[in-house]
N, C-alpha and C positions, 0 to 999 in steps of 0.2 A: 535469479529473478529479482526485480527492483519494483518499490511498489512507491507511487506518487502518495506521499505522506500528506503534504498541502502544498497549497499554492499562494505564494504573497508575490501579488504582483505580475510582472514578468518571469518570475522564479519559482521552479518547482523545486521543493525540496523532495528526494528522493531516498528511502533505503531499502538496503540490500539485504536479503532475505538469510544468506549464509555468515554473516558478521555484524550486522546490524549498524552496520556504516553507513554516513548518510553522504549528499553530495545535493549542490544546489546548483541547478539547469535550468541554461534560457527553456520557457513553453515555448520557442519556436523550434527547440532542439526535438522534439517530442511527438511521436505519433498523434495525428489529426485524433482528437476523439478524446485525449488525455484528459484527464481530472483527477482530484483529490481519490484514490483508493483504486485508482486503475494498477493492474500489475502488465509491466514489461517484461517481456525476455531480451534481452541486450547480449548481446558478443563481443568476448571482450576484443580490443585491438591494440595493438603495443603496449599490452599491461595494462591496458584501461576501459575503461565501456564505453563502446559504439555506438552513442546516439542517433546517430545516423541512419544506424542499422534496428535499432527497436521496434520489437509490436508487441501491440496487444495483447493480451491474453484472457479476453472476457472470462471463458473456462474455469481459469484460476481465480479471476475477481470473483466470479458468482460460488465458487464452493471456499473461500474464506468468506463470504458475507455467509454464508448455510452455518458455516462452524462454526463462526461469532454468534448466530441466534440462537443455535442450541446451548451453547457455552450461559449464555444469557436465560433461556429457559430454565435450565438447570439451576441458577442462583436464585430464579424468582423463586420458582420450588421450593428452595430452603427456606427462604425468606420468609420467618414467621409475622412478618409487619407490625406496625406500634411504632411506640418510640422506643430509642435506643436508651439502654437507662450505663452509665456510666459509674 
């Protein structure tokens, strides 16, 4: 799976979930819908990824946004607030 990191521009920069390799794609190469934290599934083709062939996976966008808030809950939790004394 490949996940739309950002977008500058005409150019999504994209990484890859199992190496964390990135690669920068026309947003025309890109399922209608695409934005900044969407996840693809892509296949790969002559050793590469199939733009062409990419979709969505709302699925997966909406249960890493879940993990990332409780990931997030859990630090507020800790977080005795104040200032940081150094």
């Amino acid at each position: 799976m490949w996940v739309v990191d950002r977008v500058e521009g005409a150019i999504a920069v994209l990484v890859r979930d199992e190496d964390e390799r990135t690669e920068d794609v026309s947003v025309r190469a890109l399922p209608a819908g695409s934005r900044e934290g969407s996840v693809l599934r892509v296949p790969e083709l002559d050793g590469g990824p199939d733009w062409a062939a990419a979709v969505l996976d709302e699925d997966a966008r909406r249960d890493r946004l879940r993990a990332a808030a409780e990931v997030l809950e859990r630090l507020r939790r800790r977080d005795p607030g104040g200032n940081i004394k150094l």
